[in-house]
C-alpha positions as CSV (number, residue, x, y, z in Angstrom):
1,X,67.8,82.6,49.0
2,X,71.0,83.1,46.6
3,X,73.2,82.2,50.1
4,X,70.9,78.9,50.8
5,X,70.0,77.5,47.2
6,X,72.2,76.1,44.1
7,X,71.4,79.5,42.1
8,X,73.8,82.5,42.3
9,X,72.1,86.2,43.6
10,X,72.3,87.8,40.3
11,X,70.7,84.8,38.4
12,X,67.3,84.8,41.4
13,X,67.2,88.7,40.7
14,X,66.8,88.3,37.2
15,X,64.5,85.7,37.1
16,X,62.5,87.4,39.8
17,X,62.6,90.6,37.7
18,X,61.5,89.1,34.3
19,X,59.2,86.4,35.0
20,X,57.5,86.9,38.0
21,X,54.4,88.7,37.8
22,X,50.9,88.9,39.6
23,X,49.4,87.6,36.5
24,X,51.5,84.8,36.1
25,X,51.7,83.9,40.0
26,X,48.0,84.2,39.9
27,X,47.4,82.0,36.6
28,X,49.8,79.6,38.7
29,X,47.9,79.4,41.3
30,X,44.4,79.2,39.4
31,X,46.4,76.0,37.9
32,X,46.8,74.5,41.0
33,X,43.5,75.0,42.9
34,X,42.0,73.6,39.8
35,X,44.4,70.5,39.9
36,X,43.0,69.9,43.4
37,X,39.6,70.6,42.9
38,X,40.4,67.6,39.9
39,X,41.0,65.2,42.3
40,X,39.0,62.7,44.0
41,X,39.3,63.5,47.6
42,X,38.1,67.0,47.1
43,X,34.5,66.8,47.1
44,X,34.6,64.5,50.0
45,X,35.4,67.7,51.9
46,X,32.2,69.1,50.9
47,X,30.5,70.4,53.9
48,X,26.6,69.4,53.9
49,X,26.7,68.6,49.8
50,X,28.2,72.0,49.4
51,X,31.1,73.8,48.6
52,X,31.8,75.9,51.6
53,X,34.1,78.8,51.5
54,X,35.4,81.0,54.2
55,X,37.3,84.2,54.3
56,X,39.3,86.0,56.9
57,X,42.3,88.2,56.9
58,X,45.6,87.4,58.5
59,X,47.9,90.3,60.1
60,X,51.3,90.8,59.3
61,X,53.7,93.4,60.5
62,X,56.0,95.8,58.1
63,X,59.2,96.6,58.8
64,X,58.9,99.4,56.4
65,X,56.4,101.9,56.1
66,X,53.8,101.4,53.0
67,X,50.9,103.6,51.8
68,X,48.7,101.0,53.2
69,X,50.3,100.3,56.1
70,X,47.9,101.0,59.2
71,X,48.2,100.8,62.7
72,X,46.5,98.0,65.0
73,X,47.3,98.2,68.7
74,X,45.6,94.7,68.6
75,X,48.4,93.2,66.5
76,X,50.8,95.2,65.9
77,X,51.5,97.6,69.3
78,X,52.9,100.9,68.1
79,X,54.0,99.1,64.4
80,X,52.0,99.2,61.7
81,X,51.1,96.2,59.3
82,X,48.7,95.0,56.8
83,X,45.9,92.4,55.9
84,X,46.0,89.3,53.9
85,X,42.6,88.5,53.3
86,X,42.3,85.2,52.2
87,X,39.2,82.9,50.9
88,X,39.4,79.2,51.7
89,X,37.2,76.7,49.8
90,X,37.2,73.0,50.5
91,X,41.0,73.6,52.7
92,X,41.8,75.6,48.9
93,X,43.4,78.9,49.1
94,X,41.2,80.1,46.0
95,X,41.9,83.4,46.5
96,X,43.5,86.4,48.3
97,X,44.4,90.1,48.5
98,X,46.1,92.4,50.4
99,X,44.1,95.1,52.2
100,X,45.0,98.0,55.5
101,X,44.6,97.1,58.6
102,X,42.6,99.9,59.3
103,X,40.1,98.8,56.3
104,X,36.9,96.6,57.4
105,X,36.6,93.4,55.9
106,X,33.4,92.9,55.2
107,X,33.9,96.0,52.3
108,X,36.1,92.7,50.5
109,X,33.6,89.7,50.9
110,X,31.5,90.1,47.9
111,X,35.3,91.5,46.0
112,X,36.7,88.0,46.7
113,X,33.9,85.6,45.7
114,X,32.9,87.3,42.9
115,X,36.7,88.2,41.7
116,X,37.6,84.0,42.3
117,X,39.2,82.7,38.6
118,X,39.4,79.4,39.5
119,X,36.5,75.7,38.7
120,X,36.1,75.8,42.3
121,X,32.6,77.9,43.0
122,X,31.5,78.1,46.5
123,X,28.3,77.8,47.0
124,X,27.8,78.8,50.7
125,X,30.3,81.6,52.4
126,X,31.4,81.8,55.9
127,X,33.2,84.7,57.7
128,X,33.3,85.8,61.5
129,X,31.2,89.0,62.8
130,X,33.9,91.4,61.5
131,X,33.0,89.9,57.7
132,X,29.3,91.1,58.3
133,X,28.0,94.6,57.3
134,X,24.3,95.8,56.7
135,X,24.6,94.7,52.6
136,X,26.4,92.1,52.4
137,X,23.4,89.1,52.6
138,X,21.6,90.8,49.9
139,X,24.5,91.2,47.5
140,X,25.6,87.8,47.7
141,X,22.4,86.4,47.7
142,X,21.5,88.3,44.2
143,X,24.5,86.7,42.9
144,X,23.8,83.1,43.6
145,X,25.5,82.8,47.0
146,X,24.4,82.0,50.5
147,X,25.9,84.0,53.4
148,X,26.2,82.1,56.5
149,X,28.6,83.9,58.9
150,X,29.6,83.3,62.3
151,X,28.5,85.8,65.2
152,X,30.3,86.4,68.6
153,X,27.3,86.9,70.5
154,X,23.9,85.8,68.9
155,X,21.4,86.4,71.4
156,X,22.6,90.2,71.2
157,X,22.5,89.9,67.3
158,X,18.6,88.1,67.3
159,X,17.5,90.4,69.5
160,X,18.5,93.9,67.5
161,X,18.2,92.8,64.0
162,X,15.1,90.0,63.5
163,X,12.9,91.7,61.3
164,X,9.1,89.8,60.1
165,X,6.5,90.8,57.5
166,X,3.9,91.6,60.3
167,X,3.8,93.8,63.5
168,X,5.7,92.2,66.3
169,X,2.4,92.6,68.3
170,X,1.1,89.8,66.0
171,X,2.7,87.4,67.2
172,X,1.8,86.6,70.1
173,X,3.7,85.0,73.4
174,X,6.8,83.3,71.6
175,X,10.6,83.4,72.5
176,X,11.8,84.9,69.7
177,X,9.8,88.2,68.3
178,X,10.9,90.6,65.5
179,X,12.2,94.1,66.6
180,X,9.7,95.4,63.9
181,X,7.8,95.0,60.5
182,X,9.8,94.8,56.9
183,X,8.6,97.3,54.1
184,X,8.3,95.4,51.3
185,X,6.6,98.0,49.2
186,X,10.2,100.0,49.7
187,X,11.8,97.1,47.9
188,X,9.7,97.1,45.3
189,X,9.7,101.3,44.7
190,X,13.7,101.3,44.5
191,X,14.4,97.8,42.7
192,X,15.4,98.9,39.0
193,X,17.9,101.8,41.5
194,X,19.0,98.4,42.9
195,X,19.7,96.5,39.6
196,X,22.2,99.7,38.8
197,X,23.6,98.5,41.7
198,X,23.9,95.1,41.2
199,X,25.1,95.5,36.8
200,X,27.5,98.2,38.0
201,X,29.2,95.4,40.9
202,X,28.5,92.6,38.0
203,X,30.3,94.5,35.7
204,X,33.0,95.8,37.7
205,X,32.7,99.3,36.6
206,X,34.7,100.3,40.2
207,X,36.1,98.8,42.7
208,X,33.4,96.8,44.7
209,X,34.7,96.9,47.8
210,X,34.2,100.8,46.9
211,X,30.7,100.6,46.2
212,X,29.7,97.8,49.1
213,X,31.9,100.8,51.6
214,X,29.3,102.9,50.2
215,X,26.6,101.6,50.8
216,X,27.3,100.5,53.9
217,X,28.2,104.0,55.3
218,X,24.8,105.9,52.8
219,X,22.9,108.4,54.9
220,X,19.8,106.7,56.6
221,X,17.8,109.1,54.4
222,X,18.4,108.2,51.3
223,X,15.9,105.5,50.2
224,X,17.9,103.2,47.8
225,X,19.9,102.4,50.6
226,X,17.3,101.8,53.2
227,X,15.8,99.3,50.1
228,X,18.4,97.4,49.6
229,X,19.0,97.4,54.1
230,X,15.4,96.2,54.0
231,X,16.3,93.4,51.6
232,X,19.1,92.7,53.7
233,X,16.9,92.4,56.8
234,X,14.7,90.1,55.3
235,X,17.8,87.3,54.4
236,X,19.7,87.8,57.1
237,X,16.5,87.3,59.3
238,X,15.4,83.9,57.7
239,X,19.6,83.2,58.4
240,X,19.2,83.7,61.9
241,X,16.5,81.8,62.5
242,X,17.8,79.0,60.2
243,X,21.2,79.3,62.0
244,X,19.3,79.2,65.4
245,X,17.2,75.9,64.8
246,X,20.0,74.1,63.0
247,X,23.0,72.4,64.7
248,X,24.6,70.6,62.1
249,X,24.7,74.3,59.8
250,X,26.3,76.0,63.1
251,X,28.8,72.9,63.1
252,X,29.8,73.6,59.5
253,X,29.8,77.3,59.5
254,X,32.8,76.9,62.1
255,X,34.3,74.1,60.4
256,X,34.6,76.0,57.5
257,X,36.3,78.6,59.7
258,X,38.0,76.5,61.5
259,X,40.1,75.5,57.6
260,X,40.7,79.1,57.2
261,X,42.4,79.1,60.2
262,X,44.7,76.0,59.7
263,X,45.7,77.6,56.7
264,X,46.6,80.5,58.1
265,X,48.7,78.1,60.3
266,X,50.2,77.0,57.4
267,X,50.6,80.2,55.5
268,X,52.8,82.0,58.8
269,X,55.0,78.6,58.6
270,X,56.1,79.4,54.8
271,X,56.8,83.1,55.9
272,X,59.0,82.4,57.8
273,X,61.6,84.9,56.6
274,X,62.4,88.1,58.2
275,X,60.4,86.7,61.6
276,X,57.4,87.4,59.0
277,X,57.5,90.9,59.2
278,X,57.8,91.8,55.5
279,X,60.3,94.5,54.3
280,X,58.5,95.6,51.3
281,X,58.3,99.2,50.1
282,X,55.6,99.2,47.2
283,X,52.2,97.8,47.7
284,X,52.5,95.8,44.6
285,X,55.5,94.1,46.1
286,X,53.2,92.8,48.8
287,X,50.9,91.2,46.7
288,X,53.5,89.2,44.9
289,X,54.5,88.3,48.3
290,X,50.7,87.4,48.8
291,X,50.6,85.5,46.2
292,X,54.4,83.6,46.3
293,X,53.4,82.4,49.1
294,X,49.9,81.5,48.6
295,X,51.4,79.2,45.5
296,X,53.7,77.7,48.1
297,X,50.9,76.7,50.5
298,X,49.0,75.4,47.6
299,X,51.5,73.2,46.3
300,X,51.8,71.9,49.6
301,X,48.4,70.9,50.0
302,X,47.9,69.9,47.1
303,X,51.2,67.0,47.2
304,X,49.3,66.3,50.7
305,X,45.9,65.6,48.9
306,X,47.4,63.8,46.3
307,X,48.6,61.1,48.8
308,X,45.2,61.1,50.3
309,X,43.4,60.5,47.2
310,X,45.6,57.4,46.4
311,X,45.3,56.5,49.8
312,X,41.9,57.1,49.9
313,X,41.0,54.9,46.3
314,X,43.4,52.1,47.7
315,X,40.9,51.6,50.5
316,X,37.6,51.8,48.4
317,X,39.2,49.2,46.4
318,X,39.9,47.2,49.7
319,X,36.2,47.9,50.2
320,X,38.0,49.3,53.7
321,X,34.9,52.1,54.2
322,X,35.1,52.6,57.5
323,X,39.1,53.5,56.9
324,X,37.8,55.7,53.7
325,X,35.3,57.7,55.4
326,X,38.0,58.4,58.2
327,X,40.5,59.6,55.8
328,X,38.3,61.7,53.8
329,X,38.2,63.9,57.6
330,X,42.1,64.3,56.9
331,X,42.9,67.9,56.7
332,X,45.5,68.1,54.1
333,X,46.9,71.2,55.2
334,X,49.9,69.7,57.1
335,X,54.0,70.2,56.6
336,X,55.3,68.5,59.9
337,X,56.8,66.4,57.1
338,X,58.0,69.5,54.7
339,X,61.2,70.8,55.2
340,X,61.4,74.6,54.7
341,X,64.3,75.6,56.4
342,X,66.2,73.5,54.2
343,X,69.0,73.8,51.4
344,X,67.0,74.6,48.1
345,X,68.2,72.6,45.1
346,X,66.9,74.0,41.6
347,X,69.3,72.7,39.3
348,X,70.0,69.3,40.4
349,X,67.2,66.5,38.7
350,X,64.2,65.9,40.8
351,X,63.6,62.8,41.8
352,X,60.6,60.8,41.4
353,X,58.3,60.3,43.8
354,X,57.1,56.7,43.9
355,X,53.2,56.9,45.4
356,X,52.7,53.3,45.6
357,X,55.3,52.9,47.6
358,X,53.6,55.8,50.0
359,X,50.7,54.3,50.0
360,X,52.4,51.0,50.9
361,X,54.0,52.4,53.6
362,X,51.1,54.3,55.0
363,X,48.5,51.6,55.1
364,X,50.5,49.9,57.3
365,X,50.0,52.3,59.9
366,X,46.4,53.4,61.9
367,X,45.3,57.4,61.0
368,X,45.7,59.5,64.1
369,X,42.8,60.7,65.1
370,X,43.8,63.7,66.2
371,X,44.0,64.7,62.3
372,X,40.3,64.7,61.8
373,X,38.8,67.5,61.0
């Protein structure tokens, strides 16, 4: 950076050594999801009247070898890497942490809702089948959210884990029959265990992702766990069938996976450094990479969605709402047009950007349809 910017080495070491932080970088970042979420485009990318999240985790290889550094023949071959597990709301990277590859997502779901700092609260929360465990419906339902994940084979899933409140036997000659009857009563017997539970994630005594790897992994024996399993059973049963008899919530659970993606698109283009292999020795030194880069991509989008709220009022104004309604399918994660390979200039004035004259320019030309969403 010193070799390919307007500041010397010694002057980008101290700065990076006194001012940035993961408290700052994350306050930074809170500022500009909330700046997005401010403007007017952003509930137009409300999915069904909702604010629909996503999370996955993207894999990245290190050059060095870190505590929490795994191996992943998947990924990685005979190298080891690491997980940035990201939550996307709305195409806003809200929040994000750095995890081993050898760790199972799903332990982190409930971590990175509940943990989110910013004005943007999802409402419904999408991951693939490796974001599912056997508590993770009932937790985030008890906290106000609705888990609607993505499985790789459904018919396999319906079939092993439909559960109903009478005996399968009851119900006669229909296609799709539960495996066998929920135990309320259990439920009932173990709830005030399960509020302990729930205060002790709500209060962030430990580390959630601690106590949800607990749970998950409890001997089959032990009855507040089988509870709080038969709790689970019963949402992510009325999911299934919710999930089976409705098209449009299938479409939106992958478009909502489908923006986590594209930011992870986005995300690999700013680390570009290094061939994106990072060359970090302490663990907190990947999270300020996590996060340096997450403020990056967020400033991106967020110049991107600025255009296409302008753009976007200049056409209501027109009463243009056929062109409006197109543009609000606009992904604004993009940089075809950003130049990061460039010479970086701190020190010389910035100069201002004139948006009418964007706006001016753009209206003059069709959107591509091969931007939609």
């Amino acid at each position: 950076m010193g070799e390919i910017s307007d500041i010397s080495y010694p002057t980008l070491l101290a700065a990076s050594e006194n001012y940035i932080r993961l408290e700052t970088l994350h306050t930074a970042n809170d500022v500009v999801s909330n700046a997005l979420a401010a403007l007017p485009i952003f509930r137009h990318y409300d999915l069904d009247g909702h604010v629909h999240s996503s999370s996955d985790g993207q894999k990245f290889e290190t050059r060095i070898a870190t505590i929490n550094a795994r191996h992943s023949p998947k990924y990685f071959g005979l190298k080891k890497g690491i997980v940035a597990y990201s939550m996307v709301a709305n195409h806003v990277p809200v929040n994000a942490q750095i995890i081993g590859a050898n760790e199972h997502e799903s332990h982190y779901v409930f971590d990175i809702l509940f943990n989110n700092t910013t004005e943007i609260h999802p409402e419904v929360h999408s991951t693939d089948t490796h974001g599912t465990n056997e508590v993770n419906f009932a937790l985030l339902h008890v906290f106000g959210y609705q888990f609607a994940p993505r499985y790789r084979d459904l018919q396999a899933k319906v079939t092993k884990t439909l559960y109903g409140f009478k005996h399968p036997t009851q119900y006669g000659d229909v296609l799709l029959k539960p495996i066998r009857k929920i135990n309320p009563r259990l439920i009932v017997e173990e709830w005030e265990q399960m509020q302990r539970i729930f205060v002790s994630l709500a209060r962030k005594t430990t580390t959630q992702s601690i106590i949800v790897g607990k749970l998950s992994a409890y001997a089959r024996k032990n009855k507040t766990r089988r509870a709080l399993w038969e709790y689970d059973n019963i949402i992510r049963s009325l999911y299934l069938l919710d999930y089976i008899d409705s098209p449009p919530l299938r479409r939106n659970v992958q478009r909502a996976l489908n923006r986590g993606e594209n930011y992870h698109q986005l995300r690999r283009a700013v680390s570009y450094a290094n061939f994106g292999k990072l060359r970090f020795k302490t663990e907190y030194d990947q999270q300020l990479w996590e996060e340096c880069s997450r403020l990056i991509t967020n400033c991106i989008i967020y110049y991107n969605a600025t255009i296409l709220s302008h753009l976007f009022a200049y056409k209501e104004r027109r009463g243009d709402n056929a062109g409006a309604a197109l543009l609000a399918q606009v992904s604004p994660v993009a940089w075809q047009h950003i130049n990061l390979c460039g010479r970086y200039e701190f020190t010389k004035a910035p100069e201002v950007i004139h948006m009418a004259a964007i706006i001016q320019a753009l209206v003059q030309a069709p959107v591509p349809q091969d931007l939609a969403l």
